[in-house]
BAZA-987134 format. One record per residue (C-alpha): x, z, y. Coordinates in steps of 0.02 Angstrom, whole numbers, padded with zeros to 5 digits, always signed. Example, Ala and Ser with C-alpha at 12.3 -4.5 7.8 and 13.67 -1.06 7.14 Angstrom:
+00615+00390-00225
+00684+00357-00053
***
This chain:
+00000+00000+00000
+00057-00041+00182
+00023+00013+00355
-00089-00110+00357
-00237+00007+00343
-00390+00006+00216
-00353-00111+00072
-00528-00097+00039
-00606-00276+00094
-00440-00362+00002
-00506-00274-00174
-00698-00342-00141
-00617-00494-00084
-00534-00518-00249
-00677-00450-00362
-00793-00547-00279
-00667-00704-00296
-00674-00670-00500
-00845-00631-00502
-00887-00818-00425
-00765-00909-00517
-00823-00835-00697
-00992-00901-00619
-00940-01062-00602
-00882-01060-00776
-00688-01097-00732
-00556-00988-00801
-00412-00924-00723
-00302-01047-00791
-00383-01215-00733
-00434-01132-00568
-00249-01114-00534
-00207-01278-00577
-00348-01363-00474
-00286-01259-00324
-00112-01302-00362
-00057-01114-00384
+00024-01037-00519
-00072-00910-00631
+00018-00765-00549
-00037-00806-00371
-00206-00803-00436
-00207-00640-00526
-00124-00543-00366
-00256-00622-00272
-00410-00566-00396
-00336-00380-00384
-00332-00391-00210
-00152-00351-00223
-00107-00479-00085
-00199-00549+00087
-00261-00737+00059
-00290-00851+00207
-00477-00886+00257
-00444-01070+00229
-00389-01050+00045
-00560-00932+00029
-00652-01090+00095
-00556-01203-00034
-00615-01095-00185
-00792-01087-00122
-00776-01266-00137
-00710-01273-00297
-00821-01146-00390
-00971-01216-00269
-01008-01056-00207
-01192-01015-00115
-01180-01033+00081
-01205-00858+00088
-01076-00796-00015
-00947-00913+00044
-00984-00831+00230
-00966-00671+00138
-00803-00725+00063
-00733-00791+00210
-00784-00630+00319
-00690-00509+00198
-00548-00619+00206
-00524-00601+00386
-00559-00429+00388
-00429-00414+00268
-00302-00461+00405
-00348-00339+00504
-00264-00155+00538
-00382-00032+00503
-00568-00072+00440
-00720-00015+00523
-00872-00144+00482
-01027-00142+00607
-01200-00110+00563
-01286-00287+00528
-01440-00322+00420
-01558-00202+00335
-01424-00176+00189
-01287-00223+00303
-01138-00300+00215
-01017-00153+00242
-01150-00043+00127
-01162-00171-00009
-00988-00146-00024
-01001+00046-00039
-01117+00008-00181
-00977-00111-00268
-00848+00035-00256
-00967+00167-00319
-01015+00053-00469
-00829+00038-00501
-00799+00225-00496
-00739+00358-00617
-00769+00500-00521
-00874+00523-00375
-00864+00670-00245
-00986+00697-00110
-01018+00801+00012
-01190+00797+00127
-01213+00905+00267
-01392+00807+00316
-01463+00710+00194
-01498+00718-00039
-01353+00584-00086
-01448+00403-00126
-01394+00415-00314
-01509+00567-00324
-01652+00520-00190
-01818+00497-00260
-01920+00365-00196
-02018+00476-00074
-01875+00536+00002
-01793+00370+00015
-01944+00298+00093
-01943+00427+00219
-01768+00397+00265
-01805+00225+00289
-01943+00237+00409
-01823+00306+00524
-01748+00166+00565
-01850+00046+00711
-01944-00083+00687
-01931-00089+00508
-02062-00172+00407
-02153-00129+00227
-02060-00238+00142
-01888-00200+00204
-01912-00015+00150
-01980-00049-00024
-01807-00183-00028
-01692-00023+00023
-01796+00095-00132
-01776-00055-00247
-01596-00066-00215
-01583+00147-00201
-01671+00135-00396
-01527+00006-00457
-01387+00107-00369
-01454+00289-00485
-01443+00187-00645
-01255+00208-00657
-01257+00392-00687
-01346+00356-00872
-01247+00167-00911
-01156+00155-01049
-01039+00027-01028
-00941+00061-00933
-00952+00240-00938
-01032+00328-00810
-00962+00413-00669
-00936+00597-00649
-01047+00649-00478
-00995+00802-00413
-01081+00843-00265
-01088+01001-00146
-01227+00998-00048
-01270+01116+00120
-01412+01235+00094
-01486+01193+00251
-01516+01025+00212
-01640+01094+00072
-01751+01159+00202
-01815+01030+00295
-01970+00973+00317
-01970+00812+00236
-02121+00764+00150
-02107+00773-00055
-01950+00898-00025
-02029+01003-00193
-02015+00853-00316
-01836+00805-00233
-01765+00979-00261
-01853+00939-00443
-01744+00786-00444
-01591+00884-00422
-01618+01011-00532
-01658+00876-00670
-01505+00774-00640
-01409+00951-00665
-01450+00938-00839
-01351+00759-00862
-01157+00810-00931
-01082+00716-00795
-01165+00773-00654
-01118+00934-00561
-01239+00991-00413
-01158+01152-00302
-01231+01225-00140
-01129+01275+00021
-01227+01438+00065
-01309+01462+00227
-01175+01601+00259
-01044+01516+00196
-00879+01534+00311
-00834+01375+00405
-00692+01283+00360
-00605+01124+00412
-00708+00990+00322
-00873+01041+00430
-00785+00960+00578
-00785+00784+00448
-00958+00779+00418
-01022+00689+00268
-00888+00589+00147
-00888+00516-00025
-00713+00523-00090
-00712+00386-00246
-00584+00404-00405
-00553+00244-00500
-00515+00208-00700
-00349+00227-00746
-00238+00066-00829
-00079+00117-00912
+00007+00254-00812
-00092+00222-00645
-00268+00210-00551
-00309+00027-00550
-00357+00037-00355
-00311+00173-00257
-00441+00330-00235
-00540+00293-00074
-00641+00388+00051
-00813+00321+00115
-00870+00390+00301
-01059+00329+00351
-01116+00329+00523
-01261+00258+00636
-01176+00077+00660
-01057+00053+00509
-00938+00147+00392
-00766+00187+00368
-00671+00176+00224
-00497+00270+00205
-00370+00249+00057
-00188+00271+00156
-00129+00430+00056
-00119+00562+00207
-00290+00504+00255
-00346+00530+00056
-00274+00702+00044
-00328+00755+00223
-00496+00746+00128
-00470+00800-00018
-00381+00961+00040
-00573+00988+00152
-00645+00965-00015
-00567+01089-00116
-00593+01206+00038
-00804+01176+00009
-00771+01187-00167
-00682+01353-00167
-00839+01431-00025
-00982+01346-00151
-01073+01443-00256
-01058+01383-00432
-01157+01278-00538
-01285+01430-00624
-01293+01502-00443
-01348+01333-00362
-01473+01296-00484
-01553+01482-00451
-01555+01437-00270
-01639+01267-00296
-01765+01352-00374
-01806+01480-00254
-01804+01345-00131
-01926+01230-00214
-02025+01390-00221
-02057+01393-00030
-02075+01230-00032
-02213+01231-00150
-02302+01356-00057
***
C-alpha cells in the first residue's frame, strides 16, 4: 500500500473488471491476448493491485461489451482510483459509493460495527428500514420499498453458506434502543433473535458507560477479509457514513486508530448475557 490513500475503488475496480469479463464468457487468458497484455498485467489489475488508465477501462468495456451503465461505473472507479484520498458524494437513491459498501461487506470475514444512532442494516427489519427511508426528501413509494428490497438481500449473508458467513460483532449504544421509532418492540425482537445465530455477537454500550475516544468517531464499520496463504487477501478497511457520502480508510495508522477506539467500547460493553437481559427489559417498555 502507498500514500496514495484508500485502495478501496482500485479493489472494486478490479472485482468488478473480473466479474464483467467472466460475463462475457472470456477467460483471463484470451482477454490478455486481445488487449495485447500479458497474463500478469491482467491478474495485478483484477486484484486491484495496480492503478489502470480510464482509457484501458473503456477498451475492456468494449471488449467484454459491457452495459452503458456499468462501463460509466467502470470508468468512474478508475479515475477515482487516481486520486489521493477517497471520499465519494451522495448521488442516487443507492448512491454508487454505498453499493460499494455492500460489495466489501459481502466479501468480509469479519465485520465490526459500532452505531451510536441507528440498528445496523444487516439487522433492520423492514419497519425500521422503511422508517429510515422516509427520512430522506422527496422520496417516493417505490424508492423505499427498492432500499428494503436491497436491505433484505444485504441480511442474507449472515446465514450463506458458501462462502461462509461473516462474523458480525456489533456494540450498539443503549440510547439508540429508546427511541421512538415506530415497530421498535419487534426490532429489539430482531436483535435478540439474530443473538442466537453462532456468528453473530450483539453487546450494548450502557447509558453510564464512561466516554472514551471512539465517541468523538461516531459510527464505523471496520471490515476483516479472508486470509490466502500467510496474508489477508485485501487489506482490513474502515467504512465512515455520513449525510452526503462515505469514507473508507485502509492506510494502517488510520486502521489501528480505529481499532484501538474499538477495543476501548469493547472493554466498557457489557457482555453478551448482560446485553441480551437489557434488550429485554427494553422491549418491555416498549411494549407497554
Amino acid at each position: 500500500m502507498t500514500e496514495a490513500g484508500s485502495t478501496v475503488p482500485r479493489r472494486e475496480l478490479g472485482r468488478l473488471l473480473r466479474q464483467t469479463r467472466e460475463q462475457a464468457g472470456i477467460n483471463l487468458e484470451a482477454a490478455a491476448s486481445d488487449l495485447e497484455w500479458s497474463r500478469a498485467k491482467m491478474y495485478r489489475i483484477e486484484s486491484g493491485q495496480t492503478p489502470i488508465r480510464a482509457l484501458d477501462v473503456e477498451q475492456m468495456c468494449r471488449l467484454y461489451e459491457a452495459t452503458p451503465e456499468m462501463s460509466e461505473v467502470l470508468v468512474s472507479l478508475a479515475r477515482e482510483s487516481k486520486s489521493k484520498g477517497w471520499y465519494h458524494a451522495y448521488g442516487e437513491v443507492i448512491p454508487r459509493w454505498f453499493q460499494l459498501y455492500v460489495g466489501l461487506e459481502s466479501a468480509a470475514s469479519r465485520i465490526r460495527t459500532y452505531e451510536q444512532s441507528l440498528i445496523p442494516g444487516l439487522l433492520q427489519t423492514p419497519e425500521y428500514t422503511e422508517e429510515i427511508a422516509r427520512c430522506r426528501p422527496d422520496i417516493s413509494d417505490d424508492e423505499v420499498a427498492m432500499l428494503v428490497e436491497l436491505r433484505l438481500k444485504r441480511q442474507r449473508i449472515l446465514t450463506r453458506q458458501r462462502p461462509p458467513a461473516p462474523m458480525l460483532d456489533v456494540i450498539l449504544d443503549e440510547g439508540l434502543l429508546h427511541k421512538g421509532v415506530p415497530g421498535m418492540s419487534r426490532q429489539i425482537g430482531r436483535l435478540l433473535a439474530a443473538t442466537e445465530l453462532p456468528n453473530v455477537t450483539i453487546r450494548i454500550a450502557p447509558l453510564g458507560a464512561r466516554l472514551n475516544r471512539a465517541v468523538v468517531a461516531g459510527s464505523f464499520v471496520i471490515l476483516d477479509f479472508p486470509v490466502k496463504g500467510a496474508r489477508s487477501a485485501e487489506p482490513t478497511t474502515v467504512y465512515h457514513e455520513s449525510l452526503t457520502g462515505a469514507l473508507y480508510l485502509d492506510r494502517l495508522d488510520e486502521v489501528r486508530a480505529y481499532a484501538e477506539g474499538w477495543n476501548q467500547l469493547s472493554a466498557t460493553a457489557l457482555d453478551s448475557e448482560e446485553s441480551q437481559a437489557l434488550l429485554r427489559r427494553i422491549k418491555e417498555r416498549h411494549d407497554d
